[in-house]
C-alpha positions in Angstrom: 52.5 89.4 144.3 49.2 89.8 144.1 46.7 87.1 145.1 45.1 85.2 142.5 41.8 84.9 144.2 41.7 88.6 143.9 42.6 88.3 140.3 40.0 85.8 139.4 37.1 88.2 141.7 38.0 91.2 139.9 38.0 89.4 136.2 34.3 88.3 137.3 33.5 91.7 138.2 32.5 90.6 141.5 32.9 92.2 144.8 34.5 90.5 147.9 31.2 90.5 149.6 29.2 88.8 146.7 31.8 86.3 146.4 32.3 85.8 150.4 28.2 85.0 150.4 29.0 82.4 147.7 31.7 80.5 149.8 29.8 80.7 153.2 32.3 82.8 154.7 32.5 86.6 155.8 33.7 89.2 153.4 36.2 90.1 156.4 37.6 86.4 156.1 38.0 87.0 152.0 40.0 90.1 152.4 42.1 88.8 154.5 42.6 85.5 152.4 43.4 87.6 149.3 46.1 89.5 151.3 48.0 86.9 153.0 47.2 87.6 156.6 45.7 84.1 157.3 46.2 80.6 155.9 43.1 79.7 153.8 41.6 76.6 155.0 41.2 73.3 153.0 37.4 73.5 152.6 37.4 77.1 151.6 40.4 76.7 148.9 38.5 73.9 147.4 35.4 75.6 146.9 36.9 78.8 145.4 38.9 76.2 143.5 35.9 75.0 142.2 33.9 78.6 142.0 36.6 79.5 139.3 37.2 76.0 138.1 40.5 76.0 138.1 43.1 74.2 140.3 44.2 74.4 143.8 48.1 74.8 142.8 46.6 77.4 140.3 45.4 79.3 143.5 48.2 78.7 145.7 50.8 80.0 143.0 52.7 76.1 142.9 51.2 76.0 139.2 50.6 78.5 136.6 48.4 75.9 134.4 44.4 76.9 135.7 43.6 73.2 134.9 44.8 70.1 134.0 42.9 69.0 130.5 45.1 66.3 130.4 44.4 64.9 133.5 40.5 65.8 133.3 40.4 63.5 129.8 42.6 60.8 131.3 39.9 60.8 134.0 37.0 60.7 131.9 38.2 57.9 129.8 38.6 55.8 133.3 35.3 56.7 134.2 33.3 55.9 130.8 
């Protein structure tokens, strides 16, 4: 399967090393991430999470919804 960060980088048109610069991390450390050599860290999945707004699961394969709308209004509506 291939990795959805790599999906998401290529739709962009970006290359791993741009992208690597934008997560503080080393373009080594990206290509390894999109291959499934090494577990991502936490701080890292969140901020690509966030890079391509769309979820964590989303990244991780558990979901194959990018975001939760639902979820987003729900939290909007507690927050207003």
């Amino acid at each position: 399967m291939e990795s959805r960060i790599k999906q998401l980088r290529e739709k962009r048109g970006l290359i791993q090393e741009i992208l690597a610069v934008e997560l503080g991390i080393t373009q080594q450390m990206l290509s390894k991430y999109e291959r499934d050599v090494t577990l991502i860290k936490v701080d890292i999945l969140k901020k690509i999470a966030a890079y391509f707004n769309v979820t964590t699961d989303y990244l991780l394969g558990v979901s194959d919804v990018k975001r939760d709308l639902n979820g987003q209004m729900k939290m909007n509506d507690v927050l207003v």
